[in-house]
C-alpha positions as a LaTeX table, in Angstrom:
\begin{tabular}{lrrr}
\hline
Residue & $x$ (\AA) & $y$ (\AA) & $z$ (\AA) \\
\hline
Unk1 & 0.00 & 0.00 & 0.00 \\
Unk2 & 2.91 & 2.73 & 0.79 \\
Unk3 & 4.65 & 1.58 & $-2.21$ \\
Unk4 & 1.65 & 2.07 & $-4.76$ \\
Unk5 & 1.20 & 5.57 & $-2.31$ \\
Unk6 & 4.52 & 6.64 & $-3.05$ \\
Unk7 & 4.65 & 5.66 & $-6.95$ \\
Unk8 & 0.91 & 7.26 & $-7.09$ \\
Unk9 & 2.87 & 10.79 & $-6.00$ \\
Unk10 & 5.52 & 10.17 & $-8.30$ \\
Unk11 & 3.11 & 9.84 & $-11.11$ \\
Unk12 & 0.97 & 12.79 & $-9.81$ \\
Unk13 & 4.27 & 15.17 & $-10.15$ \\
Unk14 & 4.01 & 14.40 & $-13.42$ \\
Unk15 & 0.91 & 15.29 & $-14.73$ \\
Unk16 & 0.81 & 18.90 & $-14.27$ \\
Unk17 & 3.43 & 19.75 & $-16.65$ \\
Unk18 & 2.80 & 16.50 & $-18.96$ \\
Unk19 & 6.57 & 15.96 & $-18.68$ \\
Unk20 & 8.07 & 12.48 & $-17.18$ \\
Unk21 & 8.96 & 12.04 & $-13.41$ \\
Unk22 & 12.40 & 12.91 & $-12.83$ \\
Unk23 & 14.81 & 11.60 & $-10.70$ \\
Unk24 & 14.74 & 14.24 & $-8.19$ \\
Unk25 & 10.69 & 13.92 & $-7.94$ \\
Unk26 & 11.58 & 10.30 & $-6.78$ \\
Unk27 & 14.21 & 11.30 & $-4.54$ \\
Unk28 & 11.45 & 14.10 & $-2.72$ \\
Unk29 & 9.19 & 11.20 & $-2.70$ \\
Unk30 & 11.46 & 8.53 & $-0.54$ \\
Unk31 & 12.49 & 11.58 & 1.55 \\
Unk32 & 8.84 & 12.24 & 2.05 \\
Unk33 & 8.03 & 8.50 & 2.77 \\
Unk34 & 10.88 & 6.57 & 3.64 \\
Unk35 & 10.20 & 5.95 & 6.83 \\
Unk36 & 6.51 & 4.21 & 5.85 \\
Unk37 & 8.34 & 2.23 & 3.18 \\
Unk38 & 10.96 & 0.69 & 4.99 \\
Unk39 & 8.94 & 0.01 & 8.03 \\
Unk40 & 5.96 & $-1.51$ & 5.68 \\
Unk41 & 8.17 & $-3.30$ & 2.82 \\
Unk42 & 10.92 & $-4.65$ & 5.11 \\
Unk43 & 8.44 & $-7.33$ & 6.97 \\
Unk44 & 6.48 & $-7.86$ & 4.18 \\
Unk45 & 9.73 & $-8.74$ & 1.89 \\
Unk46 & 10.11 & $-11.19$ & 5.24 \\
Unk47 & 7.07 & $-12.92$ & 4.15 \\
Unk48 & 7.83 & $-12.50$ & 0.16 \\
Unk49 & 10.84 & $-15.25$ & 1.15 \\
Unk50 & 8.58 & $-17.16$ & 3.06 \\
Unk51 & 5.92 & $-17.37$ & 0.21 \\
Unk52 & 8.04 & $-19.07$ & $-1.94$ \\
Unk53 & 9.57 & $-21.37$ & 0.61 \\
Unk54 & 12.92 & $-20.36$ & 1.39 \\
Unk55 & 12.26 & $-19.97$ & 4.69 \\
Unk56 & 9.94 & $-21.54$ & 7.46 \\
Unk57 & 6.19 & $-19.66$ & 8.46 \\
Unk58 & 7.19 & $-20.12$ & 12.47 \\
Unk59 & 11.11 & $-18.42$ & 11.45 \\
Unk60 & 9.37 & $-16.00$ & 9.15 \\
Unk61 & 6.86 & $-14.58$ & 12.11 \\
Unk62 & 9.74 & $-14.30$ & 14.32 \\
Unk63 & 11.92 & $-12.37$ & 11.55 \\
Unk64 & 9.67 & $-9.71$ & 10.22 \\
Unk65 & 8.81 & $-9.21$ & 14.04 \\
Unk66 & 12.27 & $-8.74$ & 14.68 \\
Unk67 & 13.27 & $-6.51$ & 11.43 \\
Unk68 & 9.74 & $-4.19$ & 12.63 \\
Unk69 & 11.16 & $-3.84$ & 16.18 \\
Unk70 & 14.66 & $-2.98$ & 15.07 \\
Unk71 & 12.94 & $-0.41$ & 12.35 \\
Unk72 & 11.22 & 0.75 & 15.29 \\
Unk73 & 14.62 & 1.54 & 17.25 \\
Unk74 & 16.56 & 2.66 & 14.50 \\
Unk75 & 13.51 & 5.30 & 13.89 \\
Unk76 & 13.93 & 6.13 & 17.30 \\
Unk77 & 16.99 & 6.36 & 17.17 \\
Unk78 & 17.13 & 8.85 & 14.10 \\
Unk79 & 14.27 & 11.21 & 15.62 \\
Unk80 & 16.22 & 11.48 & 18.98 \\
Unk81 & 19.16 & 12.17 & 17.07 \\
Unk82 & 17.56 & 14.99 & 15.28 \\
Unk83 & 15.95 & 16.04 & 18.46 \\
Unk84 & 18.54 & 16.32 & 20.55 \\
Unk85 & 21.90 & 15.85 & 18.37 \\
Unk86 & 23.50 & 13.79 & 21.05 \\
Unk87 & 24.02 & 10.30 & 21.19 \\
Unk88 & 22.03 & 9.94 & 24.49 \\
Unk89 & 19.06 & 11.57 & 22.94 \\
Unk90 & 19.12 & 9.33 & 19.97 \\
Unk91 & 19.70 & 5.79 & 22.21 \\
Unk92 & 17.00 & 6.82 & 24.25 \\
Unk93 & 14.55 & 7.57 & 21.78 \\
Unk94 & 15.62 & 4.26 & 20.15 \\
Unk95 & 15.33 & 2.46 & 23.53 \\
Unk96 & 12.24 & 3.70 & 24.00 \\
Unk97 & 10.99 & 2.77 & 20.73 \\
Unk98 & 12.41 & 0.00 & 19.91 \\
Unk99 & 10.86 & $-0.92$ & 23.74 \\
Unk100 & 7.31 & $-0.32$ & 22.64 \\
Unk101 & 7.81 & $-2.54$ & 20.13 \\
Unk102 & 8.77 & $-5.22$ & 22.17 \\
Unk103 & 6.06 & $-4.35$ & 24.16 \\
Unk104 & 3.28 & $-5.09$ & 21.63 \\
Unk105 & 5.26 & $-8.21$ & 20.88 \\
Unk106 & 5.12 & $-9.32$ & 23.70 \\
Unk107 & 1.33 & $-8.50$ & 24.16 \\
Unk108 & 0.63 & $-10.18$ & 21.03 \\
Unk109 & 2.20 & $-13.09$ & 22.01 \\
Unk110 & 0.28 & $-13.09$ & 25.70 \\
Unk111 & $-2.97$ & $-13.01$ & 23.81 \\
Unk112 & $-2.43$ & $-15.22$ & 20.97 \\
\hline
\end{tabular}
């Protein structure tokens, strides 16, 4: 979905002037939305793998849970950073998000 989002506003930049999307309009678009990409497409390239049996469905839950809550701390990680410009702000604010992930891991696991 924030794949076809992102190539919809390539394609919208486009249609104003009638002219092909550039380069830079794809650059200002994965500026704009890399943070939905990676966190959306990294997991489900997880399960890509999985769907044509390279790896396990038990290893591939664990996996794109794992690459979501380390997306989740390096996120964290890059907004403290730009918060506070010091490596304490930025390992807190990945701590603390890379925590909440665990956190709803863990939750889902409880009540599953």
């Amino acid at each position: 979905m924030a794949l076809a989002k992102a190539y919809a506003e390539i394609c919208e930049r486009s249609l104003p002037s009638g002219k092909a999307a550039t380069w830079a309009d794809a650059r200002d678009v994965w500026r704009h939305s890399q943070t939905v990409l990676l966190a959306a497409n990294g997991p489900t390239l997880v399960f890509s793998v999985a769907a044509v049996g390279l790896i396990e469905a038990d290893a591939t839950l664990v996996l794109a849970q794992g690459l979501a809550v380390l997306l989740l701390a390096w996120f964290g990680g890059i907004i403290g950073w730009r918060l506070g410009g010091k490596m304490r702000v930025a390992i807190s604010g990945a701590g603390l998000a890379g925590g909440l992930g665990l956190i709803v891991t863990a939750l889902k696991h409880v009540m599953h």
